[in-house]
gemmi code that builds the backbone of each chain (N, CA, C; Angstrom):
import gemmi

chains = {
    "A": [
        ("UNK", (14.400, -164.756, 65.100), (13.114, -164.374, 64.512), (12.644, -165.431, 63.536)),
        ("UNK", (11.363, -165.615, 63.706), (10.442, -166.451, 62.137), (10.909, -166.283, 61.362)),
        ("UNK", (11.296, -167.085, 60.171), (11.262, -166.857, 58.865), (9.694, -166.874, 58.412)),
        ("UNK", (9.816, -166.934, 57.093), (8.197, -166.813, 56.469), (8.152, -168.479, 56.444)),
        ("UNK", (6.303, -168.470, 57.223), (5.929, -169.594, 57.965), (5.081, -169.794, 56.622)),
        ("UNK", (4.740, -171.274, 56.260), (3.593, -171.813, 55.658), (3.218, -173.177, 56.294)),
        ("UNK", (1.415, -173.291, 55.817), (0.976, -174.469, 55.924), (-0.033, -174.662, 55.777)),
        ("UNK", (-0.288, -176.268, 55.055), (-0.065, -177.418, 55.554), (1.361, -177.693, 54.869)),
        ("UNK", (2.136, -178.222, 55.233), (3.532, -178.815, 54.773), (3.498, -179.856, 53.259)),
        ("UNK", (2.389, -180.397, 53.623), (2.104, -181.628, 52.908), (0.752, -181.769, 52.678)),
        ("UNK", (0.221, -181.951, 51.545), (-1.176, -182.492, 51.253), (-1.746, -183.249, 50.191)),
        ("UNK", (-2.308, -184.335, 50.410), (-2.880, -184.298, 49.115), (-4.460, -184.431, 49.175)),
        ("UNK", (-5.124, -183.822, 47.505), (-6.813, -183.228, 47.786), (-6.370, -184.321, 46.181)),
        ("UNK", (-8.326, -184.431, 46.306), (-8.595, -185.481, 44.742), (-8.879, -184.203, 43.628)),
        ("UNK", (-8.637, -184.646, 42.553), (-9.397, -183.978, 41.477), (-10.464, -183.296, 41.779)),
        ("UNK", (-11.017, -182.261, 41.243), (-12.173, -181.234, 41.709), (-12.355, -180.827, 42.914)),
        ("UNK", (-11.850, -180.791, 44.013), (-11.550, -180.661, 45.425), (-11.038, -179.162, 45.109)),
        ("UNK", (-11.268, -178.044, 46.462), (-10.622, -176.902, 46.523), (-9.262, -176.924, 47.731)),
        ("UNK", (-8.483, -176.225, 47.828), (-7.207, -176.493, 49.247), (-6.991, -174.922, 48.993)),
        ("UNK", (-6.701, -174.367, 50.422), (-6.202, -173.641, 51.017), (-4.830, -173.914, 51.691)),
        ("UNK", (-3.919, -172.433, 50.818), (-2.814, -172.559, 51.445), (-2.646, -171.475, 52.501)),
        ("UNK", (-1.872, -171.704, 53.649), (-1.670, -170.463, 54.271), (-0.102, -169.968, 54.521)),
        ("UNK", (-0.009, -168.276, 54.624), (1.151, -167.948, 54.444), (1.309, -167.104, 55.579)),
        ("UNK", (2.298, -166.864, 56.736), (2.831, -165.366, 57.488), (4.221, -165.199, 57.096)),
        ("UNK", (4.372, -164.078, 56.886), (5.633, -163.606, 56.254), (6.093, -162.831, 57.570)),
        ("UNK", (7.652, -162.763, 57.238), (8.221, -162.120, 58.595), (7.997, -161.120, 59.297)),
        ("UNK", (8.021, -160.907, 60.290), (7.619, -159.849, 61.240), (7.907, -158.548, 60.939)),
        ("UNK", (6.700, -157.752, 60.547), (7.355, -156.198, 59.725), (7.140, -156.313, 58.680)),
        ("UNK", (6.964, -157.490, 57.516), (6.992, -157.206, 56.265), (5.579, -157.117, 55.636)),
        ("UNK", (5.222, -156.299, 54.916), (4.175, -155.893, 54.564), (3.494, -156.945, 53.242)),
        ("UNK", (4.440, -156.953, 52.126), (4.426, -158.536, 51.030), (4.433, -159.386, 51.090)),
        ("UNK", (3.711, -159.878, 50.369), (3.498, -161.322, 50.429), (3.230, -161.753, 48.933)),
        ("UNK", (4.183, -162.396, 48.449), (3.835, -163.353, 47.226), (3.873, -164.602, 47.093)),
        ("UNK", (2.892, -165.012, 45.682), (2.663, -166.630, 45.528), (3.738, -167.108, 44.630)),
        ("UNK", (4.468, -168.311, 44.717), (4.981, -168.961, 42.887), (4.213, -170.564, 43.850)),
        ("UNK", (4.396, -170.791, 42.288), (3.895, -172.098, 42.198), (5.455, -172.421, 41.319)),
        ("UNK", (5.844, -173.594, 42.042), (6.921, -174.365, 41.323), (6.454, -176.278, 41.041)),
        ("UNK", (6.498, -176.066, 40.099), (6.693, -178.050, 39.472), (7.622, -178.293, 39.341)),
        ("UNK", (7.796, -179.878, 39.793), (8.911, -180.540, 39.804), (10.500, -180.283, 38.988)),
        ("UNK", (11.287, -179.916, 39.027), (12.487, -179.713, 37.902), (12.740, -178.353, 37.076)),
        ("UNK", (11.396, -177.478, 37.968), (11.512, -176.279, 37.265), (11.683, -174.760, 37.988)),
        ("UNK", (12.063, -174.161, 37.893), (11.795, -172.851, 38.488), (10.851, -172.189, 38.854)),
        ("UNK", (10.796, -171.698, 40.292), (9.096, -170.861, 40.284), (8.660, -169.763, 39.402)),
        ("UNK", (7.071, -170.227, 39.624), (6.221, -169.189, 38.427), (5.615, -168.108, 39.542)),
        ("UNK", (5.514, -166.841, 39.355), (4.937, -166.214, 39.972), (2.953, -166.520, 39.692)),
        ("UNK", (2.188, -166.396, 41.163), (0.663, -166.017, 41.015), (0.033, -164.795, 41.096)),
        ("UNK", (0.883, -164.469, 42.544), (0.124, -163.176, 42.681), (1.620, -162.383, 43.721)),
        ("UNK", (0.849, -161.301, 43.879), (1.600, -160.684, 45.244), (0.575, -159.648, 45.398)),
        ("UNK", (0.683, -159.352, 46.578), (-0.281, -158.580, 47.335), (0.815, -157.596, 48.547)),
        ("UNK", (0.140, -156.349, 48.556), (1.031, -155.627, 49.250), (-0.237, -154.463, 50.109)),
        ("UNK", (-0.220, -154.506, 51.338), (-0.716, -153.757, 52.508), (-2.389, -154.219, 51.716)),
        ("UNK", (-2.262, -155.397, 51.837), (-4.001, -156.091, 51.669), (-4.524, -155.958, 49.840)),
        ("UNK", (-3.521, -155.418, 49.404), (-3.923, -155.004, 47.616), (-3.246, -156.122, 46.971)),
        ("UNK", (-4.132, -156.212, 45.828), (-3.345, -157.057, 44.844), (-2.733, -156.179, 44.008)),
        ("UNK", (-1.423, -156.456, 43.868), (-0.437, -155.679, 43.016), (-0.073, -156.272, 41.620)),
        ("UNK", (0.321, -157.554, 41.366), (0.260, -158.243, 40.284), (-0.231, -159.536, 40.334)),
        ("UNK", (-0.480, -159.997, 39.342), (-0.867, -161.411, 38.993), (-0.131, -162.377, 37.869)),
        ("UNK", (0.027, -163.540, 37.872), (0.567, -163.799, 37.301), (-0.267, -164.894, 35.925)),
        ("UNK", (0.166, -165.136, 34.832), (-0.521, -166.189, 34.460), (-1.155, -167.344, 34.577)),
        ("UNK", (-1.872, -167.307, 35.323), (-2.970, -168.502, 36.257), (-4.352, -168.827, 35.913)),
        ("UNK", (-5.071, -169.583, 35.741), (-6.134, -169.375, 35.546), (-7.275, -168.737, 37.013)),
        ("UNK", (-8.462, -168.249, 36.680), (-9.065, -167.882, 37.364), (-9.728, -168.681, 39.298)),
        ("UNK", (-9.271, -170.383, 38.697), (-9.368, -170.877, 39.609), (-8.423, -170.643, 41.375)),
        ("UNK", (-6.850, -169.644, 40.462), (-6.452, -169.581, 41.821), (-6.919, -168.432, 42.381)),
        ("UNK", (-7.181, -167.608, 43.354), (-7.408, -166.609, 43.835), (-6.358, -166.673, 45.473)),
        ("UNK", (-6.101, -165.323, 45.872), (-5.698, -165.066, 47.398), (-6.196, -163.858, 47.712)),
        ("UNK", (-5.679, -163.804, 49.165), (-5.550, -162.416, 49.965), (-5.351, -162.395, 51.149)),
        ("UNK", (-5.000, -160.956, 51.551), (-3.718, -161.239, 52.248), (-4.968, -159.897, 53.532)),
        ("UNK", (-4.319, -160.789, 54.740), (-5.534, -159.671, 55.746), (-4.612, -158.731, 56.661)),
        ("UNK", (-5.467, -158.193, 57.598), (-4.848, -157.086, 57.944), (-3.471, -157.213, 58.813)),
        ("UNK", (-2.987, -158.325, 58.885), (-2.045, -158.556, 59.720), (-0.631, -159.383, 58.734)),
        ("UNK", (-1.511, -158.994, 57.694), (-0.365, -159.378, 56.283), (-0.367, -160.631, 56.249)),
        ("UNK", (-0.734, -161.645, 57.004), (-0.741, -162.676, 56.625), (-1.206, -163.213, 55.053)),
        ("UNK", (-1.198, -164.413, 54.728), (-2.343, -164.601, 53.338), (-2.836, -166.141, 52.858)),
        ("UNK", (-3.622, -166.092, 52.496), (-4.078, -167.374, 51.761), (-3.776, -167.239, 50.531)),
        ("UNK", (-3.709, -168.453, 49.635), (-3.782, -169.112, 48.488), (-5.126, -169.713, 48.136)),
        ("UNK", (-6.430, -169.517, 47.534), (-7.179, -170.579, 47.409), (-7.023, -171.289, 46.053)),
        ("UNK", (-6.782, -172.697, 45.584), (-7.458, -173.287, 44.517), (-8.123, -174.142, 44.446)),
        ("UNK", (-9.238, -173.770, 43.624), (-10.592, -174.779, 43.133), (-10.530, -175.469, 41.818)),
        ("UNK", (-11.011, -176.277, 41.927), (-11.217, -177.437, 40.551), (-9.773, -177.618, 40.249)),
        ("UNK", (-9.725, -178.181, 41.528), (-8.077, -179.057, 41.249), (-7.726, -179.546, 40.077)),
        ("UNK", (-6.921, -179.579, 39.652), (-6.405, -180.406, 38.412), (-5.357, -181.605, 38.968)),
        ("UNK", (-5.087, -182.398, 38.227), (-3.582, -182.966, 38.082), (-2.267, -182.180, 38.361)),
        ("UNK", (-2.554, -180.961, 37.544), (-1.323, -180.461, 37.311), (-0.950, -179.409, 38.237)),
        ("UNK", (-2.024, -179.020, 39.054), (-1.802, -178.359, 40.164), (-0.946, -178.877, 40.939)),
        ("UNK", (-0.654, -179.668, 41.027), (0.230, -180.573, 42.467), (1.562, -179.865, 41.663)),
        ("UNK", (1.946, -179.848, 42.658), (3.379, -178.459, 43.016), (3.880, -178.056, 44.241)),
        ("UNK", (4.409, -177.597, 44.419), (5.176, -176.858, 45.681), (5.186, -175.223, 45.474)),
        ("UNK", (4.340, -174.752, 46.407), (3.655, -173.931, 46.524), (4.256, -172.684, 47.609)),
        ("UNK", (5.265, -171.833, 47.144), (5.570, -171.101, 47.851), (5.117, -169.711, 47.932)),
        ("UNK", (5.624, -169.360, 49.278), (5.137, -168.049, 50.008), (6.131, -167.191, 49.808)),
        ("UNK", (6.512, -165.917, 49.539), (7.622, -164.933, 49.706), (6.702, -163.687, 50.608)),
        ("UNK", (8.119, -163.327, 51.445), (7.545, -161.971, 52.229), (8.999, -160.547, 51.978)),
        ("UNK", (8.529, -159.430, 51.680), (9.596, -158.442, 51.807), (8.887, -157.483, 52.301)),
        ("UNK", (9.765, -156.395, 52.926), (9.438, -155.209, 53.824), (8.029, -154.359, 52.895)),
        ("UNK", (8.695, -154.000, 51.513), (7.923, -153.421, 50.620), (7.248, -153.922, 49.637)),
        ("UNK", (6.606, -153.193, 48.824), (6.028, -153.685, 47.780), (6.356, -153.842, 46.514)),
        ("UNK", (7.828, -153.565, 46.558), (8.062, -153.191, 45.336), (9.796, -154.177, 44.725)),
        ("UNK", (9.885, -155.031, 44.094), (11.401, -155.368, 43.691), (12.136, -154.488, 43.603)),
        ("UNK", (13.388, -155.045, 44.237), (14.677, -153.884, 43.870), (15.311, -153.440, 44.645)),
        ("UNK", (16.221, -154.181, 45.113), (17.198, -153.957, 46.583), (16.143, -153.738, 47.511)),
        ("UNK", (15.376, -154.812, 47.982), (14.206, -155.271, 48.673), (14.294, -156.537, 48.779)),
        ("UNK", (15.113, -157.282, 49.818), (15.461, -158.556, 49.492), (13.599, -159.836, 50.089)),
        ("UNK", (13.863, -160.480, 49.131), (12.473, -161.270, 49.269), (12.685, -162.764, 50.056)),
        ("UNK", (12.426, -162.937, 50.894), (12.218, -164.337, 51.554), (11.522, -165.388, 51.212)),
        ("UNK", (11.601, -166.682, 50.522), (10.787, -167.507, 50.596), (10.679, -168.347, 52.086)),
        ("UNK", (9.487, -169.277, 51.915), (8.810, -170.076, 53.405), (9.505, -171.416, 52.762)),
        ("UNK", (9.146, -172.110, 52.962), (9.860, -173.466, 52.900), (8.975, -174.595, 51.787)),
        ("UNK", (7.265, -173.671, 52.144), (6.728, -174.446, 50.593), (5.562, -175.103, 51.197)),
        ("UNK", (4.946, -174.757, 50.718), (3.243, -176.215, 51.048), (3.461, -177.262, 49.536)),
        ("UNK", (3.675, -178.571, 49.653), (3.583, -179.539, 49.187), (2.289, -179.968, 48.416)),
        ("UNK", (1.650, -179.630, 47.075), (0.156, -179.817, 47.043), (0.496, -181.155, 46.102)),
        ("UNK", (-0.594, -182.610, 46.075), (-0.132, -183.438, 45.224), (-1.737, -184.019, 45.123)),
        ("UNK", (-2.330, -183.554, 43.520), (-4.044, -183.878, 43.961), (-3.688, -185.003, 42.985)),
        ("UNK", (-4.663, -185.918, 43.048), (-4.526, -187.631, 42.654), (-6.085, -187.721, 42.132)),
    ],
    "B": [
        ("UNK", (9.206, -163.374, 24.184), (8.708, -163.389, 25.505), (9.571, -162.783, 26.571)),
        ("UNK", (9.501, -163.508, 27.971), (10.635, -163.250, 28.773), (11.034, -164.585, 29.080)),
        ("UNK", (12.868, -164.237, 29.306), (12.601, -165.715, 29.906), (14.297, -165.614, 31.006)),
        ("UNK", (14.316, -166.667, 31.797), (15.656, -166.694, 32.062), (16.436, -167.639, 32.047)),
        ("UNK", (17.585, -168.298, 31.401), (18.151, -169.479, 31.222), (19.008, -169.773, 31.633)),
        ("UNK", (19.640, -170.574, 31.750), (21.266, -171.375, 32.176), (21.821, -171.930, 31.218)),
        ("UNK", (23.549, -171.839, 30.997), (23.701, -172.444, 30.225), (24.270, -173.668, 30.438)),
        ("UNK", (23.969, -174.374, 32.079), (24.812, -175.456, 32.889), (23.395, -175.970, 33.660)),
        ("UNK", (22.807, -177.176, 32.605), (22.145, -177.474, 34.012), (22.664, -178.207, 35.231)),
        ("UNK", (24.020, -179.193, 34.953), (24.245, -179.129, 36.134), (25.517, -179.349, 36.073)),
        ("UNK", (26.343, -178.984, 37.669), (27.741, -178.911, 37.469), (28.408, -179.572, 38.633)),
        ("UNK", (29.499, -180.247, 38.548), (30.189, -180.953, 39.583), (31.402, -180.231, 39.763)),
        ("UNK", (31.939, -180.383, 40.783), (33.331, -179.946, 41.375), (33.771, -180.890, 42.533)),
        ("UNK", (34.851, -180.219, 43.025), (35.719, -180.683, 43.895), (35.517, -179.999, 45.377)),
        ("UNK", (35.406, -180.544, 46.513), (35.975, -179.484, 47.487), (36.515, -178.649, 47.287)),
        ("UNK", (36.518, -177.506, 47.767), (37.786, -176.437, 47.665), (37.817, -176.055, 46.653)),
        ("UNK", (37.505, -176.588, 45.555), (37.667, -175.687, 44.186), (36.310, -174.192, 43.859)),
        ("UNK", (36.679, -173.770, 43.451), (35.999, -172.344, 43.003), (34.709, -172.881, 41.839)),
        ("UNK", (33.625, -172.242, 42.501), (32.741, -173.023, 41.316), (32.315, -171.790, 40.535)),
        ("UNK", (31.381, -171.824, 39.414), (30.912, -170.858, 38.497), (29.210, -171.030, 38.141)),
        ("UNK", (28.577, -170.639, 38.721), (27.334, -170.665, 37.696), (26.562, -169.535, 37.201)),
        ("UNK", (26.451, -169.932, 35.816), (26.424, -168.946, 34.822), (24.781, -168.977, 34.330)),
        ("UNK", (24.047, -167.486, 34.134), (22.697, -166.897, 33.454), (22.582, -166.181, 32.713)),
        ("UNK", (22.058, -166.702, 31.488), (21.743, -165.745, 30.474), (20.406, -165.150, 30.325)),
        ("UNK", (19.510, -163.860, 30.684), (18.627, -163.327, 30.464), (18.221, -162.757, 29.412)),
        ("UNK", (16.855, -162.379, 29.418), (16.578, -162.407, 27.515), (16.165, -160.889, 27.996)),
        ("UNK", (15.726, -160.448, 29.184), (14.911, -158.813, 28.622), (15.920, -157.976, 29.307)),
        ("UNK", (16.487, -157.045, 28.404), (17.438, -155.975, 28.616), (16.590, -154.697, 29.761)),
        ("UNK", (15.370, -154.875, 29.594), (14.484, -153.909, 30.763), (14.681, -154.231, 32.389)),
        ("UNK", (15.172, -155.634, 32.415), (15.224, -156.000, 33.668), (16.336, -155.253, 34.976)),
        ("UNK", (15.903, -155.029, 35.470), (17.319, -153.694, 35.995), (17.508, -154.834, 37.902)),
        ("UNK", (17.555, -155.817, 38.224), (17.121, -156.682, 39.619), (17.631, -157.672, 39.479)),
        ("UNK", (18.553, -158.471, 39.849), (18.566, -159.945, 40.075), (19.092, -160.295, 40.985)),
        ("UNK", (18.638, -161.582, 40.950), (18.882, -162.682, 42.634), (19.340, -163.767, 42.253)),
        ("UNK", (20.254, -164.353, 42.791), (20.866, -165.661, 43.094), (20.000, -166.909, 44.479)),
        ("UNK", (19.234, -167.574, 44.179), (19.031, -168.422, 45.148), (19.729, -169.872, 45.334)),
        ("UNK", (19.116, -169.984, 46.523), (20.110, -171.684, 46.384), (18.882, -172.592, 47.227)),
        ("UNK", (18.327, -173.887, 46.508), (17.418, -174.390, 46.909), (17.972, -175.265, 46.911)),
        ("UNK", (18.017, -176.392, 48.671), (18.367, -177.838, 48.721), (17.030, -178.546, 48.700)),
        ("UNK", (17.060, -179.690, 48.596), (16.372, -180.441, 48.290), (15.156, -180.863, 49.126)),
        ("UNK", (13.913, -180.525, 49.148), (12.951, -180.185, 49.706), (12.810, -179.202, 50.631)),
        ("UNK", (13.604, -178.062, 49.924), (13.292, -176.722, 50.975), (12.706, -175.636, 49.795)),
        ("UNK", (12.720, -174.406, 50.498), (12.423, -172.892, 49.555), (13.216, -172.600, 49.313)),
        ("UNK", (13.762, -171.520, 48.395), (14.403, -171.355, 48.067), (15.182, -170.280, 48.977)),
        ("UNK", (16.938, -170.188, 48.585), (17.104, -169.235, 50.207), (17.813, -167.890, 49.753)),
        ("UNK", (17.781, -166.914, 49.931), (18.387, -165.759, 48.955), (20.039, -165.643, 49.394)),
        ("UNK", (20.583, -165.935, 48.557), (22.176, -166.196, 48.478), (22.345, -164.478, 48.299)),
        ("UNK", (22.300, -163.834, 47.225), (23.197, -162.337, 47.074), (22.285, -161.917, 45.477)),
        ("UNK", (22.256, -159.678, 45.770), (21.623, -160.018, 44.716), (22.383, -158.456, 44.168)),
        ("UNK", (21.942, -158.013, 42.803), (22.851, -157.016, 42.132), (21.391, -156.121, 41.532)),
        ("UNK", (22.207, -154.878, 41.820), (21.175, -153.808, 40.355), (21.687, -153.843, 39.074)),
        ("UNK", (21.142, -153.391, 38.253), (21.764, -153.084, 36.781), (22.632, -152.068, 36.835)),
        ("UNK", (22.186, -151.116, 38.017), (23.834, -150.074, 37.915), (25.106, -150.386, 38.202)),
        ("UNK", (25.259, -151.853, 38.612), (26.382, -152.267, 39.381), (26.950, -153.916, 38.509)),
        ("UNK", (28.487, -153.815, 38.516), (28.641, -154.534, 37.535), (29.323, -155.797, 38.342)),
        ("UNK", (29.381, -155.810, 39.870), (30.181, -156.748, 40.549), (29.452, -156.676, 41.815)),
        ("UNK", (29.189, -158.124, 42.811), (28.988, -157.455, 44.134), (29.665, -158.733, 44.956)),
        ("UNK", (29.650, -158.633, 45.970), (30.661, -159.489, 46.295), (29.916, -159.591, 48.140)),
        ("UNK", (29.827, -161.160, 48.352), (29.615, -161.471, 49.736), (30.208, -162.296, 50.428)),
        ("UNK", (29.470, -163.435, 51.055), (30.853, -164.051, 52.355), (30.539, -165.515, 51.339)),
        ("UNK", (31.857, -165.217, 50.875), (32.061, -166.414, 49.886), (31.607, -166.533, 48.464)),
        ("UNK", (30.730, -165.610, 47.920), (29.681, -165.605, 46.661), (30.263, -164.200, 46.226)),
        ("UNK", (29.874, -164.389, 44.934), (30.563, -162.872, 44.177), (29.770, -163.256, 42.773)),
        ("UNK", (28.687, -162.173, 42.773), (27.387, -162.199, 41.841), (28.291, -161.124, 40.455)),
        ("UNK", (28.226, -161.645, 39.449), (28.859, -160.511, 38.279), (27.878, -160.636, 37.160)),
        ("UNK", (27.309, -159.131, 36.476), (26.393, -158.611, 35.783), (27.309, -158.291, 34.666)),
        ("UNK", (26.806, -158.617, 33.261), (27.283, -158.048, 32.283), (26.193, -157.796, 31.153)),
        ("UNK", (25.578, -156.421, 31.613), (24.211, -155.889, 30.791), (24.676, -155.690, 29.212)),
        ("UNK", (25.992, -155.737, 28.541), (26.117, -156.192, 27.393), (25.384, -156.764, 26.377)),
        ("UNK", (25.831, -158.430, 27.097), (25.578, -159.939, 26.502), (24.690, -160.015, 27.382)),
        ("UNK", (24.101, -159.490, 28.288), (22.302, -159.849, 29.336), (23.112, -161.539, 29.693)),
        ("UNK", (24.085, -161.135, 30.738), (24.429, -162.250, 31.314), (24.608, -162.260, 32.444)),
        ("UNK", (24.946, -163.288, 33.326), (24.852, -162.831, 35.175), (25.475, -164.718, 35.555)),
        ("UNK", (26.384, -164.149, 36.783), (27.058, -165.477, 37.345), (27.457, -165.344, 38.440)),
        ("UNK", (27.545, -166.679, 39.066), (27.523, -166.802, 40.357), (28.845, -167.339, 41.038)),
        ("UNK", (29.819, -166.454, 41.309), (31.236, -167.623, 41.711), (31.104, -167.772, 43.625)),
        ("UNK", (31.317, -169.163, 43.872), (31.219, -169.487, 45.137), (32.910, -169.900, 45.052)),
        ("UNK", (33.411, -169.330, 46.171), (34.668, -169.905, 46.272), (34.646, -170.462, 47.607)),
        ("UNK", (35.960, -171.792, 47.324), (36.284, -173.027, 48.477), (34.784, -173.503, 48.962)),
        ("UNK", (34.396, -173.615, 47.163), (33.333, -174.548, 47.583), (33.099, -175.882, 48.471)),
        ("UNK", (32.219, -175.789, 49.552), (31.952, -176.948, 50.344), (30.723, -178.019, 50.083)),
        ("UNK", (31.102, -179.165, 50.591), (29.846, -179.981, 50.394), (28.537, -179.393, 50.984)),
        ("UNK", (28.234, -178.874, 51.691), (26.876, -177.850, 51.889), (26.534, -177.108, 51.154)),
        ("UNK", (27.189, -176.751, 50.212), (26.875, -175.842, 48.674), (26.110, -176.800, 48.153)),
        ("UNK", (26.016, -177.832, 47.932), (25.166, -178.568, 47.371), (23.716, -178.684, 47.134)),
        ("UNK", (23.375, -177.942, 46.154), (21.736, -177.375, 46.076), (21.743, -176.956, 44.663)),
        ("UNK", (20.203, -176.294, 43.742), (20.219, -176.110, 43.149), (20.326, -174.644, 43.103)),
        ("UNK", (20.534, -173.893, 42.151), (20.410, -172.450, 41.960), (19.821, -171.581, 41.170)),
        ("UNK", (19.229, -170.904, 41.414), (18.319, -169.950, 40.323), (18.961, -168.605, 40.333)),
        ("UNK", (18.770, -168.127, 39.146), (18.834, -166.909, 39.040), (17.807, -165.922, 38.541)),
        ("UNK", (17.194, -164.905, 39.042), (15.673, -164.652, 39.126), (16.146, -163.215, 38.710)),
        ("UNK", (15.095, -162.518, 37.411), (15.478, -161.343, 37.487), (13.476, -160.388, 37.485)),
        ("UNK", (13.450, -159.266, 37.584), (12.191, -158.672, 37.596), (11.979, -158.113, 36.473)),
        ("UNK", (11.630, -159.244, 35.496), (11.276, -159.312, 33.978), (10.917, -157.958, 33.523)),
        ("UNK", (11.831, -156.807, 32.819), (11.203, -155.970, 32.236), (11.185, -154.713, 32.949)),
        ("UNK", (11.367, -154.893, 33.974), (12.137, -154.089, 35.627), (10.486, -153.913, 36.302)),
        ("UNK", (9.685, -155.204, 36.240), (8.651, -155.243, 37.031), (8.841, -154.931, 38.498)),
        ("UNK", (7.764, -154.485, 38.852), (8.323, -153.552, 40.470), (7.292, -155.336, 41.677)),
        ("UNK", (6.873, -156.331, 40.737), (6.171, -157.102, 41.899), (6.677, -158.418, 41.405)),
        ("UNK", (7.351, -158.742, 40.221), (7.430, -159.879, 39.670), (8.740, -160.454, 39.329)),
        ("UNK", (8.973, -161.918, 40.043), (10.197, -162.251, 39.795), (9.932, -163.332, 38.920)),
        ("UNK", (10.904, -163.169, 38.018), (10.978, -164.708, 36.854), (12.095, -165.224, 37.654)),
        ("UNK", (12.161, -167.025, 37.111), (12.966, -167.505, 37.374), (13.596, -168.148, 36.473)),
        ("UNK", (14.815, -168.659, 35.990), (14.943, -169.508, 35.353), (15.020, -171.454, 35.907)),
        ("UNK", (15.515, -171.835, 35.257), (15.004, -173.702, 35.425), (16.098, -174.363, 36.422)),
        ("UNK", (17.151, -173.281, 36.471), (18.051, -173.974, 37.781), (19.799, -174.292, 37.337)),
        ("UNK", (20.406, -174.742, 38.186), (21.585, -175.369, 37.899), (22.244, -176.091, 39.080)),
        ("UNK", (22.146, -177.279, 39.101), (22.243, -178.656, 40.249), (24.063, -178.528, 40.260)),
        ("UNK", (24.023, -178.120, 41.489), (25.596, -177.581, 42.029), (25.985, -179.235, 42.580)),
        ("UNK", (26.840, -180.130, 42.586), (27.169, -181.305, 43.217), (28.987, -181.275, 43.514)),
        ("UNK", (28.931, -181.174, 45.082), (30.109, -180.980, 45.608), (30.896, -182.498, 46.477)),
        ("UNK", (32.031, -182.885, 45.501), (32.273, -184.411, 45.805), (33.436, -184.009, 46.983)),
        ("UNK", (33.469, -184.551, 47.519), (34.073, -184.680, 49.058), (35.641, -185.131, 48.642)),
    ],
}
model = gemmi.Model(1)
for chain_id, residues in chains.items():
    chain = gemmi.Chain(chain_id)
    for i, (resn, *xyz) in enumerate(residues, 1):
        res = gemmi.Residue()
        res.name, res.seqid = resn, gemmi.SeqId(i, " ")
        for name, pos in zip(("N", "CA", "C"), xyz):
            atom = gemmi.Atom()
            atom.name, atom.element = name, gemmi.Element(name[0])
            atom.pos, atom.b_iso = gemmi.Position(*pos), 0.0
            res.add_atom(atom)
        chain.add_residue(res)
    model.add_chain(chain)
structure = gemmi.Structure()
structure.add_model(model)
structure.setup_entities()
């Protein structure tokens, strides 16, 4: 079976530019969450979304937004790129919506590097 | 705040020897944690994970131990192999959030042949 798929693998967008990430999480699983990880550090949570709802958010500014459609898949959008956006940009998928002996899958990561 | 830390950012061993990596968490609300293991340009991959009701858990080769005490948590891999070689997080659901995983900053496992 798939693991949780993302893409583009690799990208890079200029300053003020918007990028779309895309996410399918494994077959059956209803969640889908964002982290954003920088270089040397641990992921930050963005969002998670569960049966098309946003459930939490994380400390982000307003520029990132997602959502997730009827087939659970989801996007990532961010606008007015920064510098500091460039990160590695992962996807998680679990059955439910909820942490807690609910084991969570990450995808392998969209690569964002804006210049 | 919340946060989650290590007190090893990074650790070397031997083949075959038994390794340890050790997390200290700051919010006693957190009742969830996970052990990942991220190699080097991948996601992260879910190694083994524990509730707060449970003070030991044990898998094929990994043995996750909770001590809600001292809000501490560790990871023993035994007959560690050079494929262990990755970094590791330990992620808990800050506060016993039902959507949100913190992570802490890692600990660079390096297994010399």
């Amino acid at each position: 079976d798939a693991g949780v798929t993302q893409s583009p693998t690799h990208l890079i967008k200029t300053r003020g530019q918007h990028v779309t990430l895309r996410c399918s999480p494994i077959s059956g699983h209803k969640s889908v969450s964002w982290y954003q990880q920088v270089l040397g550090q641990g992921p930050q949570f963005i969002f998670q979304y569960y049966e098309k709802e946003e459930r939490g958010r994380g400390n982000f500014p307003d520029r990132f937004s997602a959502r997730q459609f009827p087939n659970y898949s989801s996007e990532l959008n961010v606008n007015a790129l920064l510098l500091g956006d460039s990160a590695l940009y992962l996807c998680a998928s679990s059955f439910q919506g909820t942490i807690g002996g609910n084991t969570i899958y990450f995808g392998e990561g969209s690569w964002l590097t804006v210049v | 705040g919340e946060s989650v830390g290590l007190h090893l950012p990074t650790l070397s061993v031997q083949e075959g020897d038994n390794s340890i990596i050790n997390c200290a968490y700051s919010n006693s609300a957190s009742d969830y944690f996970i052990w990942y293991k991220q190699e080097s340009g991948k996601g992260p991959q879910f190694i083994i994970d524990i509730r707060s009701n449970m003070d030991k858990r044990q898998g094929q080769r990994v043995t996750v131990l909770l001590n809600k005490t001292v809000k501490h948590l560790s990871l023993q891999i035994a007959a560690t192999q050079p494929g262990d070689s990755a970094v590791y997080f330990c992620a808990e659901n800050s506060g016993g959030s039902n959507y949100k995983l913190t992570f802490g900053k890692g600990t660079l496992l390096t297994v010399n042949p």
